[in-house]
Backbone as XML, in Angstrom:
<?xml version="1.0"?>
<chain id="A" units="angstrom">
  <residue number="1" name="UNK">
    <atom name="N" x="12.378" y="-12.640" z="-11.205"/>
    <atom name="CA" x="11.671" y="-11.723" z="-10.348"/>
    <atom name="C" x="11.596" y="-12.337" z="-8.962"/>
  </residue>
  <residue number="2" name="UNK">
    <atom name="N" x="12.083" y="-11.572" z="-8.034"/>
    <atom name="CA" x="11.815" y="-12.112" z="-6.330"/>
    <atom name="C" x="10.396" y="-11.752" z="-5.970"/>
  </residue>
  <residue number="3" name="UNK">
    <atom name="N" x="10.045" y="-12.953" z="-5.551"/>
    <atom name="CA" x="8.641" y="-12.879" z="-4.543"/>
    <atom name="C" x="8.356" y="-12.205" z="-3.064"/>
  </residue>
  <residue number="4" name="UNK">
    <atom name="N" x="8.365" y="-11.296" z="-2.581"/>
    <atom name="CA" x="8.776" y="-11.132" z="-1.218"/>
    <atom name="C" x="7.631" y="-12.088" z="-0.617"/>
  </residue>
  <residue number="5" name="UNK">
    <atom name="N" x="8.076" y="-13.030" z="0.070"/>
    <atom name="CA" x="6.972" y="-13.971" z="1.056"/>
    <atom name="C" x="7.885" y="-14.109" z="2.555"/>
  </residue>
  <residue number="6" name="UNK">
    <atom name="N" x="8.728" y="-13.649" z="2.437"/>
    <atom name="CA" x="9.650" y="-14.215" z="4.381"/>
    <atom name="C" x="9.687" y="-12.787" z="4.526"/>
  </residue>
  <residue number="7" name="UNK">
    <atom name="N" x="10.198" y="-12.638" z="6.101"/>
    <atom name="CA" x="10.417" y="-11.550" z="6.758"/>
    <atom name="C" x="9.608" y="-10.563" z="6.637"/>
  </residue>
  <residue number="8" name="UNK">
    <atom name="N" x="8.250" y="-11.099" z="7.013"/>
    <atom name="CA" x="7.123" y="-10.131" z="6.540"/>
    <atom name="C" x="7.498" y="-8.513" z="6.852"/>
  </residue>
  <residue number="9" name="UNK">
    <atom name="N" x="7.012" y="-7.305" z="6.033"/>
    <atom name="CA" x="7.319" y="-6.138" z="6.511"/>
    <atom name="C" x="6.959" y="-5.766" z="7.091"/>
  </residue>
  <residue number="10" name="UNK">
    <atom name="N" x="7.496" y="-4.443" z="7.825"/>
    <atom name="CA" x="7.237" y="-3.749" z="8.925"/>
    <atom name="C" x="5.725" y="-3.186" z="8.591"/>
  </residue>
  <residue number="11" name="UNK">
    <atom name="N" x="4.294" y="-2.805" z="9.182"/>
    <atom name="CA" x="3.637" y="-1.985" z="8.416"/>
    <atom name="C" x="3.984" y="-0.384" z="8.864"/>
  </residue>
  <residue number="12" name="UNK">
    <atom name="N" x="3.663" y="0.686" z="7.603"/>
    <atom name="CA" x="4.271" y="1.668" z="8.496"/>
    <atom name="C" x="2.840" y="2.351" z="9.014"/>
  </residue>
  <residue number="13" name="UNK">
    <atom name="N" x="3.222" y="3.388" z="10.092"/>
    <atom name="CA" x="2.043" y="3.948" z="10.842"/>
    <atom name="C" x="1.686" y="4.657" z="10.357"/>
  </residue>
  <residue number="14" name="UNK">
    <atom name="N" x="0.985" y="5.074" z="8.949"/>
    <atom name="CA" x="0.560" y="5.761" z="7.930"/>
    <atom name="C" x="-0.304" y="7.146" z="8.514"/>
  </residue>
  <residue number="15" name="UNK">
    <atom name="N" x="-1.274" y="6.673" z="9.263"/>
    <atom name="CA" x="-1.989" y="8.022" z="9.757"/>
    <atom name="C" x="-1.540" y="8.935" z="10.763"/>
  </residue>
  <residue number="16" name="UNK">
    <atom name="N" x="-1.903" y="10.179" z="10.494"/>
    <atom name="CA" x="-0.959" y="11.203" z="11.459"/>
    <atom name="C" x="0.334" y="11.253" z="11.185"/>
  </residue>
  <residue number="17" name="UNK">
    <atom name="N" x="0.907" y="10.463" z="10.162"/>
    <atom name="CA" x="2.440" y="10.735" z="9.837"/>
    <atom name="C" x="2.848" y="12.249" z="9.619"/>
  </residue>
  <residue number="18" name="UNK">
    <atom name="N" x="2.211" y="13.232" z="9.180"/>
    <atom name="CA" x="2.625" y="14.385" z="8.664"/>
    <atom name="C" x="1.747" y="15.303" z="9.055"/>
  </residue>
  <residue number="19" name="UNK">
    <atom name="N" x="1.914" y="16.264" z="9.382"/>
    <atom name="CA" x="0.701" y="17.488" z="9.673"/>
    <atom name="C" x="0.725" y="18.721" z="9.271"/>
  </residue>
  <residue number="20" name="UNK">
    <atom name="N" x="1.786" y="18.762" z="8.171"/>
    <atom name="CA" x="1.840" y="19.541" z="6.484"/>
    <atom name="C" x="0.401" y="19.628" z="5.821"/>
  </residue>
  <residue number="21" name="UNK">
    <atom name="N" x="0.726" y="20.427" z="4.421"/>
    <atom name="CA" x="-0.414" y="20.521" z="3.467"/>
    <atom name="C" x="-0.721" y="18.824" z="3.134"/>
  </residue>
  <residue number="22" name="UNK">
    <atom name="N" x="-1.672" y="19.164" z="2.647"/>
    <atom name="CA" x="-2.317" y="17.782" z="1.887"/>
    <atom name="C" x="-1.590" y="16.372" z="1.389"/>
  </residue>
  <residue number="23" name="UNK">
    <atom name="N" x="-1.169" y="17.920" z="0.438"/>
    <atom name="CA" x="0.192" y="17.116" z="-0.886"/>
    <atom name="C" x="1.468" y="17.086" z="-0.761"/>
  </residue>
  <residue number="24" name="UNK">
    <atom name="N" x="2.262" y="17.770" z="0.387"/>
    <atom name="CA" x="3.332" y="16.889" z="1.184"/>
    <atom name="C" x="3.035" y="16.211" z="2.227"/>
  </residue>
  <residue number="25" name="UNK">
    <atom name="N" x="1.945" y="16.279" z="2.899"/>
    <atom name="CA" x="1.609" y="15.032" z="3.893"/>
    <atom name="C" x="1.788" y="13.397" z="2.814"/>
  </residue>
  <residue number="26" name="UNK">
    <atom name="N" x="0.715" y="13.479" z="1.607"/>
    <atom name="CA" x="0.578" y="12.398" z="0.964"/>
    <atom name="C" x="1.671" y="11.752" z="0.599"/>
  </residue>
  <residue number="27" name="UNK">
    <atom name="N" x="2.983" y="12.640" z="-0.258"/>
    <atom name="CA" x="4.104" y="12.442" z="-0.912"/>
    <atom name="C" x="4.977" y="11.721" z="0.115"/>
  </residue>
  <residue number="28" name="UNK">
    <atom name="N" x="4.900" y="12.210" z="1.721"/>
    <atom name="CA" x="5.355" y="11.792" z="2.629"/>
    <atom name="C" x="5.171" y="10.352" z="2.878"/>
  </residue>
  <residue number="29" name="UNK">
    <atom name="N" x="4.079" y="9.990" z="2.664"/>
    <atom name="CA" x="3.920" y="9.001" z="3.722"/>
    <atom name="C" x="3.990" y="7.847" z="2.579"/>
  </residue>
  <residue number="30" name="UNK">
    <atom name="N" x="3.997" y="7.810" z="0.964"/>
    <atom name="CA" x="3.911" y="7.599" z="0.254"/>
    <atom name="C" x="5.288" y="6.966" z="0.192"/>
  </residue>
  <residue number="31" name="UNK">
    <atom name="N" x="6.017" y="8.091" z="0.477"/>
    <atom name="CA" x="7.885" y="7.651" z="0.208"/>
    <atom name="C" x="8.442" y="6.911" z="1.343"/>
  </residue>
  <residue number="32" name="UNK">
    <atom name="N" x="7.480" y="7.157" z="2.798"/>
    <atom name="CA" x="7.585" y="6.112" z="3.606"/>
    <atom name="C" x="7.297" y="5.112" z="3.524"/>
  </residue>
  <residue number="33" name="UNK">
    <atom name="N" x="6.262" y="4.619" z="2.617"/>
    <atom name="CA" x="6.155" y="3.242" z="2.522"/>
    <atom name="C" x="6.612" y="2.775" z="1.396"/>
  </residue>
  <residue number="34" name="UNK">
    <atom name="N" x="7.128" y="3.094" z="0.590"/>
    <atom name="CA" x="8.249" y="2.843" z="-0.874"/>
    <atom name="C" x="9.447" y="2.548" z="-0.471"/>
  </residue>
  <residue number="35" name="UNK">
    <atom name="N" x="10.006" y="3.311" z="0.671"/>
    <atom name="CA" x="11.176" y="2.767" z="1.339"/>
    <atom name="C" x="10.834" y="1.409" z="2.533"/>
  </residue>
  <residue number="36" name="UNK">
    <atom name="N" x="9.678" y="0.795" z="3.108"/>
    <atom name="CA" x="9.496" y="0.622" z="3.606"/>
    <atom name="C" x="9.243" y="-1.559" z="2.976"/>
  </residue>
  <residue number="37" name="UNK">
    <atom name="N" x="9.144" y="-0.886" z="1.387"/>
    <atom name="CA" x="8.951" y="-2.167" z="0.510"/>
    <atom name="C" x="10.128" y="-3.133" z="0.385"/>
  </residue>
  <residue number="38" name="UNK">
    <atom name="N" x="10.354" y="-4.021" z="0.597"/>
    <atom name="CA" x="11.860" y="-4.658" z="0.554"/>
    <atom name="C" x="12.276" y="-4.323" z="-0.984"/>
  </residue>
  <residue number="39" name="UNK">
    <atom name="N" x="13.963" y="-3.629" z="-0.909"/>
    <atom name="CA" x="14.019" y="-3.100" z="-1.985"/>
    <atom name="C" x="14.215" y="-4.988" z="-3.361"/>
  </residue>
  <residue number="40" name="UNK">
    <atom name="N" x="14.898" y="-5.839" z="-2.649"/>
    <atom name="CA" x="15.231" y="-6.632" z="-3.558"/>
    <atom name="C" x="13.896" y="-7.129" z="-3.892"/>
  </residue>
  <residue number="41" name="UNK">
    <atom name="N" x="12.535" y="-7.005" z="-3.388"/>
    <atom name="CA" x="11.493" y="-7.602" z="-4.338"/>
    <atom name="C" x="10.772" y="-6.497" z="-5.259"/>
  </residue>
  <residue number="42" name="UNK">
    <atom name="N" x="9.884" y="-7.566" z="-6.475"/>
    <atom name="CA" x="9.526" y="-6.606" z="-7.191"/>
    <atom name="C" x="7.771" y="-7.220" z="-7.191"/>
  </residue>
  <residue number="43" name="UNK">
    <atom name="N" x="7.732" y="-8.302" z="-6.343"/>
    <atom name="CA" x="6.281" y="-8.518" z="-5.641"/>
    <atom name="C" x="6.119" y="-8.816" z="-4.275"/>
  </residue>
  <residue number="44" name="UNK">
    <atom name="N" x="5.162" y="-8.472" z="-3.549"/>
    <atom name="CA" x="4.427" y="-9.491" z="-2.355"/>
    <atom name="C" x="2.983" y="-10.280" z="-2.846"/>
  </residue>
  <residue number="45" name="UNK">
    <atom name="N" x="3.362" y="-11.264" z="-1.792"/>
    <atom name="CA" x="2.119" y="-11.640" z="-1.625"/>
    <atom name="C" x="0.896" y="-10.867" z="-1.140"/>
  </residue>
  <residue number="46" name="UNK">
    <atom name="N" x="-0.008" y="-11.723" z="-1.366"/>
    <atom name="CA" x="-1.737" y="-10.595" z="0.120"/>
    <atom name="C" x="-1.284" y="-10.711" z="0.949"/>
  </residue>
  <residue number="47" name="UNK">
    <atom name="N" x="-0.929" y="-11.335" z="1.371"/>
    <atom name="CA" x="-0.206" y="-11.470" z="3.267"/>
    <atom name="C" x="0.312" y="-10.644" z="3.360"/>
  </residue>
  <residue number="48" name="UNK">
    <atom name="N" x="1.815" y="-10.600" z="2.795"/>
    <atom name="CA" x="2.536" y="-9.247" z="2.942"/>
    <atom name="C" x="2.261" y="-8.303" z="2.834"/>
  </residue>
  <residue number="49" name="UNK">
    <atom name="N" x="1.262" y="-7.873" z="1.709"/>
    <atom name="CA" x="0.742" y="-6.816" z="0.767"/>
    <atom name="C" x="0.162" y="-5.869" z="2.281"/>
  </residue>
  <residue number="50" name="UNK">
    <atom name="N" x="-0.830" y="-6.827" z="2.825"/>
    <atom name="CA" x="-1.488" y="-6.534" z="3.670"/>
    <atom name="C" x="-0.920" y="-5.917" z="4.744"/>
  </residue>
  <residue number="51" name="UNK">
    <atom name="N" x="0.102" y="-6.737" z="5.109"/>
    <atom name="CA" x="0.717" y="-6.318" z="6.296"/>
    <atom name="C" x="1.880" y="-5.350" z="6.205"/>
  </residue>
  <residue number="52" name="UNK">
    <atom name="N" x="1.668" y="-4.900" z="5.174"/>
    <atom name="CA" x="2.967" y="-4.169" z="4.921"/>
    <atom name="C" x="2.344" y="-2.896" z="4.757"/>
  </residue>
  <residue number="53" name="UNK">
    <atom name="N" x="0.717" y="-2.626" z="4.128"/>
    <atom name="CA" x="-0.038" y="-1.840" z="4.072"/>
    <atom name="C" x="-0.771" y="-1.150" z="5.596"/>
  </residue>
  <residue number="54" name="UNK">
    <atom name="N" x="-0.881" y="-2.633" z="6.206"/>
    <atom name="CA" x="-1.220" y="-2.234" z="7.933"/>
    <atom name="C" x="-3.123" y="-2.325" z="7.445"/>
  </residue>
  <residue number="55" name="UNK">
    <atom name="N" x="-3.589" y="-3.601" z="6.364"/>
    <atom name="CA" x="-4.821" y="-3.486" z="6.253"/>
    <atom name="C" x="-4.999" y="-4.876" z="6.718"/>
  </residue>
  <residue number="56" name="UNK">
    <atom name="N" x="-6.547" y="-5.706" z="6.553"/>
    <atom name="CA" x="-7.093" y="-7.046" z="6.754"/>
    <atom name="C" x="-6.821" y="-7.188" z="5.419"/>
  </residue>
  <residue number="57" name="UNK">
    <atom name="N" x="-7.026" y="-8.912" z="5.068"/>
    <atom name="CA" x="-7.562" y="-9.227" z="3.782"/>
    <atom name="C" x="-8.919" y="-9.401" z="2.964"/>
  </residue>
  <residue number="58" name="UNK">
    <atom name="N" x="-9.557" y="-8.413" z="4.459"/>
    <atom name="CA" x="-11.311" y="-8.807" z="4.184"/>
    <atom name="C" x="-11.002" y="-6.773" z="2.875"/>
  </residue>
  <residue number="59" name="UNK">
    <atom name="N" x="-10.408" y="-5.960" z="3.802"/>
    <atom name="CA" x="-10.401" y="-4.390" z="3.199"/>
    <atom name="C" x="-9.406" y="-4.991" z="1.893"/>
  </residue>
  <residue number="60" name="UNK">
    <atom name="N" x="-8.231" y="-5.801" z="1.864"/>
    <atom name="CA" x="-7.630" y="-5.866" z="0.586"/>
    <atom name="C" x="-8.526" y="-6.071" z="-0.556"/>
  </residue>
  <residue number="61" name="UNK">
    <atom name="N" x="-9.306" y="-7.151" z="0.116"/>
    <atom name="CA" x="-10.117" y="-8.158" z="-1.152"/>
    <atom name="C" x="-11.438" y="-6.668" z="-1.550"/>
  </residue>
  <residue number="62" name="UNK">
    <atom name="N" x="-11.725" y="-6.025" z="-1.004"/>
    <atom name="CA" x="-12.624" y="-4.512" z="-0.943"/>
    <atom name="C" x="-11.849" y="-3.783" z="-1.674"/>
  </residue>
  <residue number="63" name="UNK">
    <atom name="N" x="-10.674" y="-3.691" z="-1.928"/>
    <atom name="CA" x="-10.205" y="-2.394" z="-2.825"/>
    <atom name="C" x="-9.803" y="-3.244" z="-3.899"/>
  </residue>
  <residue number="64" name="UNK">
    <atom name="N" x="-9.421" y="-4.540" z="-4.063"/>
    <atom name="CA" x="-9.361" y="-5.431" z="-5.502"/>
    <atom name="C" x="-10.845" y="-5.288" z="-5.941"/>
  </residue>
  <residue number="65" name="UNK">
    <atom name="N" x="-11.950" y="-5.834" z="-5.137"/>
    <atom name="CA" x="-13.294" y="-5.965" z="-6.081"/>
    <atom name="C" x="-13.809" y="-4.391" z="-6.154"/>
  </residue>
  <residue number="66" name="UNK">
    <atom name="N" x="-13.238" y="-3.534" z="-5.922"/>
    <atom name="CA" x="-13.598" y="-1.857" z="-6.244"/>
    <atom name="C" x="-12.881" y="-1.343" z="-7.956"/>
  </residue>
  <residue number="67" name="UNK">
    <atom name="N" x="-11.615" y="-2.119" z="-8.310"/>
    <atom name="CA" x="-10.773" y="-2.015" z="-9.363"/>
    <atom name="C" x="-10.019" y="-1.032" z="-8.778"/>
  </residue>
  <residue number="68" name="UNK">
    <atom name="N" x="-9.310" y="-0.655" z="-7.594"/>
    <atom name="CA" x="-8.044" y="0.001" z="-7.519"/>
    <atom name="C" x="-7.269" y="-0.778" z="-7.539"/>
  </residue>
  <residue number="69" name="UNK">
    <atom name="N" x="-6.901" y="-1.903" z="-7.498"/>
    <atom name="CA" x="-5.926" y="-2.368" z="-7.351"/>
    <atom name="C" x="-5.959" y="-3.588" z="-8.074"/>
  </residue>
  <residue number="70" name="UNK">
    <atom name="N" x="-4.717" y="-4.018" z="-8.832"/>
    <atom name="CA" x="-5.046" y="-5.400" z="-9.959"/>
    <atom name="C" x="-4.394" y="-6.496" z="-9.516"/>
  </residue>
  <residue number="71" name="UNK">
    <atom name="N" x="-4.257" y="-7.465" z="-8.526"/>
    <atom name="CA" x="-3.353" y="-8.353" z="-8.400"/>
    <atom name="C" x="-2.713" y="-9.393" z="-9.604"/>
  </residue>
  <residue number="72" name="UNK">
    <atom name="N" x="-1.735" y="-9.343" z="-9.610"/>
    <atom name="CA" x="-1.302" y="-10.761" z="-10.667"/>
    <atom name="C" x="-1.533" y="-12.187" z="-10.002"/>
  </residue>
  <residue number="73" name="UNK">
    <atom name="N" x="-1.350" y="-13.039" z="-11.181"/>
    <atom name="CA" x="-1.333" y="-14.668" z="-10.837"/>
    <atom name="C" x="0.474" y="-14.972" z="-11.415"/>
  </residue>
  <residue number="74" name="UNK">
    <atom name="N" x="1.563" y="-15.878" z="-10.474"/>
    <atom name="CA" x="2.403" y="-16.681" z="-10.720"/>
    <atom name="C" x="2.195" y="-17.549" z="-10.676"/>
  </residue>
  <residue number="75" name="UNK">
    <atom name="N" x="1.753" y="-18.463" z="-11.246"/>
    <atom name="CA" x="1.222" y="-20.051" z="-11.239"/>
    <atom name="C" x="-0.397" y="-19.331" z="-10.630"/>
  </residue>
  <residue number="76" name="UNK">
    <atom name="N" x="0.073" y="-20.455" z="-9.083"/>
    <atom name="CA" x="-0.929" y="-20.365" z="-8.420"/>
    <atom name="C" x="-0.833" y="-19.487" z="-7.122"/>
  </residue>
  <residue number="77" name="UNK">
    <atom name="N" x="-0.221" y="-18.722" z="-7.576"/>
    <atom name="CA" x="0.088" y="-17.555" z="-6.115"/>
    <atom name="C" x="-0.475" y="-16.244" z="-7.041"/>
  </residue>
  <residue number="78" name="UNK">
    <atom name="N" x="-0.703" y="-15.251" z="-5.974"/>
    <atom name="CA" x="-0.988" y="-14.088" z="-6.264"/>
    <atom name="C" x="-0.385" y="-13.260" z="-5.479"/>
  </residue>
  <residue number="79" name="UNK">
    <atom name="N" x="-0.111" y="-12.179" z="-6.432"/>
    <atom name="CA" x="0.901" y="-10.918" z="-6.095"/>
    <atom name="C" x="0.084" y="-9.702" z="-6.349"/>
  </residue>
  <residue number="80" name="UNK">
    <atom name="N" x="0.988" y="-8.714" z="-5.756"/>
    <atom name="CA" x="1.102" y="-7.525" z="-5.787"/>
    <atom name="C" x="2.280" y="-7.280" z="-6.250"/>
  </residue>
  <residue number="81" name="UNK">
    <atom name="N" x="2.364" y="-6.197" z="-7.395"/>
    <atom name="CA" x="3.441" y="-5.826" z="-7.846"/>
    <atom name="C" x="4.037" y="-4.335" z="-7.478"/>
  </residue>
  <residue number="82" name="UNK">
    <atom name="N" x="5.074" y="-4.375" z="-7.252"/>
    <atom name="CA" x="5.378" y="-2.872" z="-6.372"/>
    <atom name="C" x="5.371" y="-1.863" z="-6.987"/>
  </residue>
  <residue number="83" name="UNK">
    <atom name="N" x="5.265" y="-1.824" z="-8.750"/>
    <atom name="CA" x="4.545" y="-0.681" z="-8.984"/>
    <atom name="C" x="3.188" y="-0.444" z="-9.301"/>
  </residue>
  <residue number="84" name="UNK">
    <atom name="N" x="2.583" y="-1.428" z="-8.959"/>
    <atom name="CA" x="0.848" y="-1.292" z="-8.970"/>
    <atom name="C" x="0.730" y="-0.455" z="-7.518"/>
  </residue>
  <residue number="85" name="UNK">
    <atom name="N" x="1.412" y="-1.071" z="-6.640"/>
    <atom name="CA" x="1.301" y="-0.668" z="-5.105"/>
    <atom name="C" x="1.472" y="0.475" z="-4.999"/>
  </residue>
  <residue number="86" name="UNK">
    <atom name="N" x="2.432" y="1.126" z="-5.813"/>
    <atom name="CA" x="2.813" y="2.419" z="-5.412"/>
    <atom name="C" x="2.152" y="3.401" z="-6.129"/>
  </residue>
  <residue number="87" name="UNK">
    <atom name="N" x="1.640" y="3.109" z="-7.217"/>
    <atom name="CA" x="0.270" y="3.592" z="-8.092"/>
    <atom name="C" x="-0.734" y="3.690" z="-6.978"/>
  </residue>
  <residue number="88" name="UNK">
    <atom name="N" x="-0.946" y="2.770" z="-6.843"/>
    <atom name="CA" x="-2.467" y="2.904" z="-5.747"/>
    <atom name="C" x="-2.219" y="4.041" z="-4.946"/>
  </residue>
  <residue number="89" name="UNK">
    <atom name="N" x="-1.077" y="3.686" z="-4.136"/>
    <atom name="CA" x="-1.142" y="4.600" z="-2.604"/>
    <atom name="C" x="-1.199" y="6.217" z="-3.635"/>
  </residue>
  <residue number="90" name="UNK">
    <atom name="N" x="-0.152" y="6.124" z="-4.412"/>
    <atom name="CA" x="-0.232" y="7.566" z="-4.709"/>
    <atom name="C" x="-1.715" y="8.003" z="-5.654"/>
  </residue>
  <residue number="91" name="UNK">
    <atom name="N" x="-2.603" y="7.635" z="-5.785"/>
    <atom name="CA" x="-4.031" y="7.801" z="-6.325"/>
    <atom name="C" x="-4.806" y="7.911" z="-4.845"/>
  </residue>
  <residue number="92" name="UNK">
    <atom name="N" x="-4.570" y="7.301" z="-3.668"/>
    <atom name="CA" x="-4.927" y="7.269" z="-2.217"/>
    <atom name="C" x="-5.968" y="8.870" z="-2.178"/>
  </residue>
  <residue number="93" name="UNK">
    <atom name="N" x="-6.884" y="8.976" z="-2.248"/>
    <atom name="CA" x="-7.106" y="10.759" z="-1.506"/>
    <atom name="C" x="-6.854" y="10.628" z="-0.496"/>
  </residue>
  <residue number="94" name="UNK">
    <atom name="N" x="-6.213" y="12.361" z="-0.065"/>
    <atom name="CA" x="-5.084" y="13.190" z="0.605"/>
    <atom name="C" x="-6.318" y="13.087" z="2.347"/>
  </residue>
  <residue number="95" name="UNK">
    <atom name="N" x="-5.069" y="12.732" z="3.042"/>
    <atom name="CA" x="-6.022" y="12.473" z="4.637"/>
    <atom name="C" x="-6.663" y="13.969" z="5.116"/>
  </residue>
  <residue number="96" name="UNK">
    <atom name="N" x="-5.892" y="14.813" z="4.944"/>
    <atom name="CA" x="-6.575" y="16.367" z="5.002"/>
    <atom name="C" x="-7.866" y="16.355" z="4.073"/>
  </residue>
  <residue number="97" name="UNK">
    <atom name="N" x="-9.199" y="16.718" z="5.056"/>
    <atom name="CA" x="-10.021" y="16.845" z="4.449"/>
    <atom name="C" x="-11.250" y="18.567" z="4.372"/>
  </residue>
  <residue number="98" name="UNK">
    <atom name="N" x="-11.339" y="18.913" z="3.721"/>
    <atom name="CA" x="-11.459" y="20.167" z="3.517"/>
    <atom name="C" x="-12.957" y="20.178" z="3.994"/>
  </residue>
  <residue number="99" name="UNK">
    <atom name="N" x="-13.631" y="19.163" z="3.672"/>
    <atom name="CA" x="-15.058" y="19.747" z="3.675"/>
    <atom name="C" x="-15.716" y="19.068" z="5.120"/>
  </residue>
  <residue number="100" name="UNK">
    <atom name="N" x="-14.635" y="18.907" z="6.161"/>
    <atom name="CA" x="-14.713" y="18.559" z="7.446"/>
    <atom name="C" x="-15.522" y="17.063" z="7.558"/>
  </residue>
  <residue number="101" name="UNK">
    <atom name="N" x="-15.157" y="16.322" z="6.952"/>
    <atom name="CA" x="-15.826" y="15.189" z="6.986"/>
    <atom name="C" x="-15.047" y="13.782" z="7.595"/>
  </residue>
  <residue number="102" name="UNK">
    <atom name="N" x="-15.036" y="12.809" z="8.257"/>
    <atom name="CA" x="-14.192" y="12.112" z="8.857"/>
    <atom name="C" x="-13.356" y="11.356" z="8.106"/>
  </residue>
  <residue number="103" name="UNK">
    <atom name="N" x="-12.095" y="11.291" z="8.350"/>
    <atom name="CA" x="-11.535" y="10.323" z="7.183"/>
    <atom name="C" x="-11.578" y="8.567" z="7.530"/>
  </residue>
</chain>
């Protein structure tokens, strides 16, 4: 299994990406950042995770101690696995919000 740890990723500009319904805005931006994952890994690190997400590691370590998200242990490193990642985002609620409330 490859670790992605070099050539940190691009993060993509997730908000305002789409200004469609809900559920092709989401699917959108979803498949933008699936393509956006280096295809030869099948983990990142938090670093990457993070920066590839476009979050801190103070909000990462906030959605691990919430239980969306499960990191693994390799030894003594910790990952993200790219289909936990892509689980998450797609569980994400949809940035269109109906009951006018700020996202």
């Amino acid at each position: 299994m490859k670790i992605h740890t070099s050539d940190h990723p691009k993060p993509v500009n997730a908000p305002g990406a789409v200004k469609t319904g809900a559920t092709q805005s989401k699917q959108i931006v979803s498949e933008e950042l699936a393509a956006a994952w280096p295809a030869h890994c099948a983990a990142m690190s938090i670093k990457d995770f993070s920066e590839w997400i476009g979050i801190g590691r103070s909000t990462f370590y906030n959605i691990v101690n919430a239980g969306e998200l499960r990191p693994k242990k390799i030894g003594r490193k910790t990952v993200i696995l790219r289909s936990d990642a892509l689980r998450w985002l797609e569980n994400l609620p949809s940035a269109n919000r109906s009951d006018g409330g700020a996202s």
